[in-house]
Residue frames as qw, qx, qy, qz and C-alpha x, y, z in Angstrom:
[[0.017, -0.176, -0.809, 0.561, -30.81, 17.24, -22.94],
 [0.104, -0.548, -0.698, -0.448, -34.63, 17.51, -22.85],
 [0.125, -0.168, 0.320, -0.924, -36.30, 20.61, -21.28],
 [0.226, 0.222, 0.791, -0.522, -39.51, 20.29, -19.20],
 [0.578, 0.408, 0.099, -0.700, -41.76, 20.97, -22.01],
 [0.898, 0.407, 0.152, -0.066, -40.51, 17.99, -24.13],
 [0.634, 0.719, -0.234, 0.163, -38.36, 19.63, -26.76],
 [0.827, -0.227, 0.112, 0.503, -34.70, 18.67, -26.73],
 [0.277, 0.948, -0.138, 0.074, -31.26, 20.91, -27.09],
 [0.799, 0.340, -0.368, 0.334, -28.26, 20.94, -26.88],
 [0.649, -0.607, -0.148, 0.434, -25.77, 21.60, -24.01],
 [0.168, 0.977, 0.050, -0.124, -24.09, 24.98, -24.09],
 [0.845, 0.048, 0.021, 0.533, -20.58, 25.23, -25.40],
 [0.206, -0.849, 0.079, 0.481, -18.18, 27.87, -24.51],
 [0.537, 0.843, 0.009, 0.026, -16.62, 29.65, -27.50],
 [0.061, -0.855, 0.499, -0.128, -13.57, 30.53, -25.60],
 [0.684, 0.310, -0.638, 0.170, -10.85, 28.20, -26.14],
 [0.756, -0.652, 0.036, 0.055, -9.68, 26.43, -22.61],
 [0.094, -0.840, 0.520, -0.123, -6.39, 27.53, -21.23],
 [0.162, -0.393, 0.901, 0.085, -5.51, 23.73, -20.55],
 [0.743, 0.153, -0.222, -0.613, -7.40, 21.78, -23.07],
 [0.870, -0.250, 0.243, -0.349, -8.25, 18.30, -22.20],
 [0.847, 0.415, -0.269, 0.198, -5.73, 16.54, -24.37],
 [0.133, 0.614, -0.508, 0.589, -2.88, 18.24, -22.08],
 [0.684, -0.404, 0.390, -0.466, -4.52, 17.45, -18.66],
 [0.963, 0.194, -0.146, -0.118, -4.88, 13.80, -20.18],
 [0.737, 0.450, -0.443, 0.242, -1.28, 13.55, -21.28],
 [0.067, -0.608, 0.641, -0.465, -0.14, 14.97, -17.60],
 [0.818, -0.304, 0.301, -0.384, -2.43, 12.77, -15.66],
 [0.926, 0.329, -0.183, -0.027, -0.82, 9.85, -17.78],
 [0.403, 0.579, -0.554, 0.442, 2.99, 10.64, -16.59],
 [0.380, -0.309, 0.673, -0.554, 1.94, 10.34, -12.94],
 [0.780, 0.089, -0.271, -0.557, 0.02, 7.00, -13.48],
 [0.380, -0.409, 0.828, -0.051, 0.65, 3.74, -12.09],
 [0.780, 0.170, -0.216, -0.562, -0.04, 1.45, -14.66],
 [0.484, 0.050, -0.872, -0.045, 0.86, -1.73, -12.67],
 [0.125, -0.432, -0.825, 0.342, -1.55, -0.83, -9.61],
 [0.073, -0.784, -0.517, -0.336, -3.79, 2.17, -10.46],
 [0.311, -0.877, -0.154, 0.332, -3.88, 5.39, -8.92],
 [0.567, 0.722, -0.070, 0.391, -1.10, 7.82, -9.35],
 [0.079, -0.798, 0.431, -0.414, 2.06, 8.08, -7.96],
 [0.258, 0.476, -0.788, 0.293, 3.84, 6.06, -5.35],
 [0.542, -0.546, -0.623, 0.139, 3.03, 5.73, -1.86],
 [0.315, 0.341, 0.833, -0.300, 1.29, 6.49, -0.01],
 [0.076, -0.309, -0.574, -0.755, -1.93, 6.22, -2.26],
 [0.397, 0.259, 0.323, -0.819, -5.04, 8.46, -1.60],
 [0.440, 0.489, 0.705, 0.265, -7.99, 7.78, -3.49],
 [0.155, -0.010, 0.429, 0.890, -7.82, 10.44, -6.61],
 [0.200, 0.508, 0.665, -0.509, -11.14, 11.60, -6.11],
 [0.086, 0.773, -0.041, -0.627, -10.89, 14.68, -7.93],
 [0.001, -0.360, 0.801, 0.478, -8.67, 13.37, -10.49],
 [0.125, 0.138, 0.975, 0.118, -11.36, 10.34, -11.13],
 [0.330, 0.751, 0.475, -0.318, -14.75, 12.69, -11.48],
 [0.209, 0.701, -0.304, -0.610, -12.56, 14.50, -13.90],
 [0.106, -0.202, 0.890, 0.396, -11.70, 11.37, -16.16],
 [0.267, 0.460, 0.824, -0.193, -15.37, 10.09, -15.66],
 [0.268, 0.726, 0.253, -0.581, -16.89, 13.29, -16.73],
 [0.171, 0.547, -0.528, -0.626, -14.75, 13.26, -19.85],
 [0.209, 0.014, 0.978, 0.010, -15.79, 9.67, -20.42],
 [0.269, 0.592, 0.686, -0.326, -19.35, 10.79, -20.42],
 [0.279, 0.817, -0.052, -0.502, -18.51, 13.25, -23.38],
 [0.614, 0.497, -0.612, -0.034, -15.98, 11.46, -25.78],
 [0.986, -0.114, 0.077, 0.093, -14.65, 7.90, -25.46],
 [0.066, -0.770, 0.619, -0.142, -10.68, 8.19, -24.36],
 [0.935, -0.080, -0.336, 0.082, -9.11, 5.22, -24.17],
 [0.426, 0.271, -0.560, 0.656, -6.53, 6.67, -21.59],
 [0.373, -0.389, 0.222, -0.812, -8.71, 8.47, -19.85],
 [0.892, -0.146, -0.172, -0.391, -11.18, 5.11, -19.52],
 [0.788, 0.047, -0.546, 0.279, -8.04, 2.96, -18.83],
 [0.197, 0.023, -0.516, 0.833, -6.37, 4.87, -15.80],
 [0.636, -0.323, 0.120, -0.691, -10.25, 5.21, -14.33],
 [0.959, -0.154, -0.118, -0.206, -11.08, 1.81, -14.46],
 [0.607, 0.317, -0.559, 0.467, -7.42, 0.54, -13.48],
 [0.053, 0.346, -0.266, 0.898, -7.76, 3.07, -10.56],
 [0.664, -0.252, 0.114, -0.694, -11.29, 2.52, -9.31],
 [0.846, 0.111, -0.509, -0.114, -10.68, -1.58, -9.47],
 [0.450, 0.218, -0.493, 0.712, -7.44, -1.13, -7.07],
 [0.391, -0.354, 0.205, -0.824, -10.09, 1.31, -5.03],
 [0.857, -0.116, -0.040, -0.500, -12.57, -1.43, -4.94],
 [0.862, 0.191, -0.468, -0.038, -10.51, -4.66, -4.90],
 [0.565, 0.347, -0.522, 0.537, -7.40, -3.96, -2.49],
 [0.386, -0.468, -0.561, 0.563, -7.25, -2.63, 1.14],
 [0.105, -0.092, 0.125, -0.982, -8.63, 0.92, 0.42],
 [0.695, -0.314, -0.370, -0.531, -12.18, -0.83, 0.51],
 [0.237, -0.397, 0.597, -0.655, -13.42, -1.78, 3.52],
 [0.581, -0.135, -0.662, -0.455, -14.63, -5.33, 2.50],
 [0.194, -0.215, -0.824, 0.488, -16.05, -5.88, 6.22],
 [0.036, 0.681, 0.503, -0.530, -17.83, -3.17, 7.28],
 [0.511, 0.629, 0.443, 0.383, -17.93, -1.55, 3.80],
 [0.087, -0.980, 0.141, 0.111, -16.82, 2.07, 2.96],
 [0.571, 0.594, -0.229, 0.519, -13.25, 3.47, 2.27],
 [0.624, -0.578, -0.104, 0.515, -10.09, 3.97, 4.68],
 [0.091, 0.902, -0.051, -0.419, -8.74, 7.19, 4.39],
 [0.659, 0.631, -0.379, -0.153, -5.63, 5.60, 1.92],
 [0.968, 0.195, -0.115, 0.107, -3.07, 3.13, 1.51],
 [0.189, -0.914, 0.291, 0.211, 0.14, 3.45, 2.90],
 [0.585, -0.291, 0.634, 0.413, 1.67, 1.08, 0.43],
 [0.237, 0.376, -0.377, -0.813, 2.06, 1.63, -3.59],
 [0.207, 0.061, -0.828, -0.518, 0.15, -1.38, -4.14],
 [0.558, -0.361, -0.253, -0.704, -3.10, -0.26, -2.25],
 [0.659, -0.023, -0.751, -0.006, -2.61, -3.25, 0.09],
 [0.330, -0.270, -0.613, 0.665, -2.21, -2.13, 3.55],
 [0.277, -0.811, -0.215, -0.468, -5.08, 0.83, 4.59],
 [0.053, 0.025, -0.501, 0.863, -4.40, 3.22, 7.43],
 [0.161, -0.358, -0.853, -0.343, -7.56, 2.34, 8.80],
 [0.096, 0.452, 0.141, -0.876, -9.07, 5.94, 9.63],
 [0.184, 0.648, 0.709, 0.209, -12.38, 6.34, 8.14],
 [0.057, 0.170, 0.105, -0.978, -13.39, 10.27, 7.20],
 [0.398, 0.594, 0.613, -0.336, -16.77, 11.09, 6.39],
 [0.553, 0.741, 0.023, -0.380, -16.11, 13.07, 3.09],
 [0.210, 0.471, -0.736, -0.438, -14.18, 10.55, 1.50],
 [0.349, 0.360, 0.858, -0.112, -17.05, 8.31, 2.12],
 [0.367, 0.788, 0.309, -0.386, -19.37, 11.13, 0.30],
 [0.275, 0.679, -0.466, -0.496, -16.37, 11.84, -2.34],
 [0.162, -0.256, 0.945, 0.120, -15.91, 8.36, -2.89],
 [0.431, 0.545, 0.553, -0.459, -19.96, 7.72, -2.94],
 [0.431, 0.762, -0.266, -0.405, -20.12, 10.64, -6.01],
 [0.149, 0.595, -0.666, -0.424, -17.19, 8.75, -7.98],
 [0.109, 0.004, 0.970, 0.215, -18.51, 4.91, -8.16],
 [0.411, 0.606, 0.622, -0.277, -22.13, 6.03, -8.44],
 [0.291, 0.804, -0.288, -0.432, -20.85, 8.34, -11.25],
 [0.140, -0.390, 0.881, 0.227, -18.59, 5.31, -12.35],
 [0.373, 0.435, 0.690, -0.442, -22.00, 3.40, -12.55],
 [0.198, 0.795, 0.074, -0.569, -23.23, 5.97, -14.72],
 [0.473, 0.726, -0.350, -0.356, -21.15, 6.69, -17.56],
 [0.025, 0.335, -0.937, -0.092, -19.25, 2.69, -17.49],
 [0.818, -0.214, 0.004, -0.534, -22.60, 0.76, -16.45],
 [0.462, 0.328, -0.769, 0.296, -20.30, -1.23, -14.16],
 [0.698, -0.514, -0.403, -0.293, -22.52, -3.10, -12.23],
 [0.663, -0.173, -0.429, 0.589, -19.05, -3.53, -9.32],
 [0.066, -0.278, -0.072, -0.955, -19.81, 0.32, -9.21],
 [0.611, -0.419, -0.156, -0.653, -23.06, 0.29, -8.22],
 [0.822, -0.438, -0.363, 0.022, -22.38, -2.41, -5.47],
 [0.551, -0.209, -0.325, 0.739, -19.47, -0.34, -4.09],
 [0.003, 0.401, 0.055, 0.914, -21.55, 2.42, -4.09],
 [0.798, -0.373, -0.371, -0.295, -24.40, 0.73, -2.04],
 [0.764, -0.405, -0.337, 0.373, -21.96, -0.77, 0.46],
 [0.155, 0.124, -0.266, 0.943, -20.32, 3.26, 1.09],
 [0.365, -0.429, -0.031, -0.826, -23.87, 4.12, 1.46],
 [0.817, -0.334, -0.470, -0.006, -24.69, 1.03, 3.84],
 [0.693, -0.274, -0.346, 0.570, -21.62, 1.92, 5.91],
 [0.041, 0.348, 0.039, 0.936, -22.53, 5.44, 6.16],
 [0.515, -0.397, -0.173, -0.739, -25.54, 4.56, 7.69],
 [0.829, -0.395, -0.362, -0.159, -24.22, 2.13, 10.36],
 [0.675, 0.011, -0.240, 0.698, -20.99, 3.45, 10.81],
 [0.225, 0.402, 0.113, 0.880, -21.62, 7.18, 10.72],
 [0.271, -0.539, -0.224, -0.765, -24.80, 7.81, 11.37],
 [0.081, -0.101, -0.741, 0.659, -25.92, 8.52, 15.47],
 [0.093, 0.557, 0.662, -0.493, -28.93, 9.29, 15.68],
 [0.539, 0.820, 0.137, 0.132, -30.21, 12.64, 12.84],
 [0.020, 0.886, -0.437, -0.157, -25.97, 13.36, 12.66],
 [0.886, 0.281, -0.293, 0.223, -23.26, 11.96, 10.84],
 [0.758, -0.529, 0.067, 0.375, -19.80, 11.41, 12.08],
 [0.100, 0.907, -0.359, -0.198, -16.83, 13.20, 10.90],
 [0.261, 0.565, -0.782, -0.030, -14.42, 10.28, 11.40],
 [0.954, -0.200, -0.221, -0.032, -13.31, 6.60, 12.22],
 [0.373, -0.676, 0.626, 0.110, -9.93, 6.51, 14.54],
 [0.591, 0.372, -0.712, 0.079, -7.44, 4.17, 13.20],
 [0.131, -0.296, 0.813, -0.485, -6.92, 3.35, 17.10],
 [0.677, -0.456, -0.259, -0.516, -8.93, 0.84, 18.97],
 [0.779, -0.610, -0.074, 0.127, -8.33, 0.66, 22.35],
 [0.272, -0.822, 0.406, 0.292, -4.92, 2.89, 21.73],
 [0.611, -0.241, 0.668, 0.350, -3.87, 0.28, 19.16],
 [0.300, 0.492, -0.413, -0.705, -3.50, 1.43, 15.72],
 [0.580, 0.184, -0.526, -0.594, -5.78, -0.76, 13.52],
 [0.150, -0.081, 0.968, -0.184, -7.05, -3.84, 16.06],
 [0.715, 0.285, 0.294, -0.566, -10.07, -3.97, 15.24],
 [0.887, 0.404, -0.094, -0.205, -9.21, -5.47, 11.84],
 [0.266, 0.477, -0.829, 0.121, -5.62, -7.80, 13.19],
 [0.959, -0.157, -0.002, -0.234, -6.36, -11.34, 13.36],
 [0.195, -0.564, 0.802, 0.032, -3.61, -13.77, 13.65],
 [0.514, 0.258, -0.557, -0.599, -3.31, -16.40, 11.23],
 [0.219, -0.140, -0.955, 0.141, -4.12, -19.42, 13.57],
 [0.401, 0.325, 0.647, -0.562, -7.65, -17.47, 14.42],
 [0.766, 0.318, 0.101, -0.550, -8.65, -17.85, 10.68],
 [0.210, 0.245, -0.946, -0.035, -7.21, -20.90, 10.39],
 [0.028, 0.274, 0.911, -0.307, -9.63, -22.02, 13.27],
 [0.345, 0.276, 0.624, -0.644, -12.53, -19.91, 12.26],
 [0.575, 0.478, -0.306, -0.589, -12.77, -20.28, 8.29],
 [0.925, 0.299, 0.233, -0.016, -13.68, -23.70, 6.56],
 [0.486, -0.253, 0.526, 0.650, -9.67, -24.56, 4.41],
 [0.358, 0.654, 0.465, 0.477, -11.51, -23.70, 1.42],
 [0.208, -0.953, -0.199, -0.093, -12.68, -20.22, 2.82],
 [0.477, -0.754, 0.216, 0.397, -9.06, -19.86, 4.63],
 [0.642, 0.078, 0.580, 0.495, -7.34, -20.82, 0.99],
 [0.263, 0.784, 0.267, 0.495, -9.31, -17.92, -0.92],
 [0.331, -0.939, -0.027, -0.092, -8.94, -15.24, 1.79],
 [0.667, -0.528, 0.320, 0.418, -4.92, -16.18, 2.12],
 [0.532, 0.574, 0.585, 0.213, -5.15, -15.77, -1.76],
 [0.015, -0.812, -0.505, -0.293, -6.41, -12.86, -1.59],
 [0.408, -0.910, -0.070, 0.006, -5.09, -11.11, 0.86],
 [0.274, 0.730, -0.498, 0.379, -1.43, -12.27, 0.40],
 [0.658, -0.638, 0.310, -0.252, -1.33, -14.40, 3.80]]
């Protein structure tokens, strides 16, 4: 890294061996993996926040092909499936199925901000341009969803109007009647309808 006067150095390195060197972590994270929908583990799926600044970070120090696969597997599924909030942008708090598909659709405010940190960091050390636009739309819906005036919100209910997730249940004769067949043909696609 370069210091404010110019000259360049290196980054310090501890001497002292690590108690769970990275190769271990690696192999555990790997057993818990889903490698036919990302994340880890079953259901329900959180997003692996923690787990996904730790892969990144290694990423940004040595190239891993495990490490890189189970991110990008993981952050795709984040971005692609029902933990993304492809309306009103942001993340729902998690999935309550193993293949990401269904969102409990409770919004928190720091898994917008942890979520934020991991695709702008994705961004970063992948230069994955889908990154950087799902980082943009958490920070878009932070700032129409969240923000009130100079405070954020804490949360989004799942409820509206006492009903667990109405805001986002249509019935399939209203986008039938309000999408073009093309439009209703991808989105049924997509979604599974």
């Amino acid at each position: 890294t370069a210091t404010a006067s110019g000259s360049s150095r290196s980054r310090p390195r501890s001497s002292a061996p690590s108690p769970f060197p990275s190769g271990h972590i690696v192999a555990a994270l790997t057993r818990g993996f889903d490698r036919e929908h990302g994340g880890f583990g079953a259901s329900p799926k959180f997003p692996p926040h923690s787990t996904l600044l730790y892969l990144l970070y290694r990423l940004s120090e040595e190239e891993d092909l495990q490490s890189k696969e189970m991110a990008l597997r993981t952050l795709d599924a984040m971005r692609l499936r029902g933990l993304n909030d492809h309306l009103g942008g942001g993340v729902f708090r998690y999935c309550v199925d193993r293949r990401w598909t269904i969102p409990h659709f409770e919004k928190m405010l720091y898994d917008q901000a942890m979520a934020l940190w991991v695709f702008a960091l994705a961004f970063n050390v992948l230069a994955r341009d889908a990154a950087r636009a799902m980082a943009l739309r958490i920070v878009s819906c932070l700032q129409t969803d969240f923000r009130r005036d100079w405070l954020y919100l804490n949360s989004h209910d799942a409820d509206t109007a006492h009903v667990e997730c109405a805001t986002y249940l249509w019935e399939r004769k209203e986008l039938e009647t309000i999408l073009v067949p093309a439009g209703f043909a991808a989105v049924s696609e997509a979604y599974d309808i």
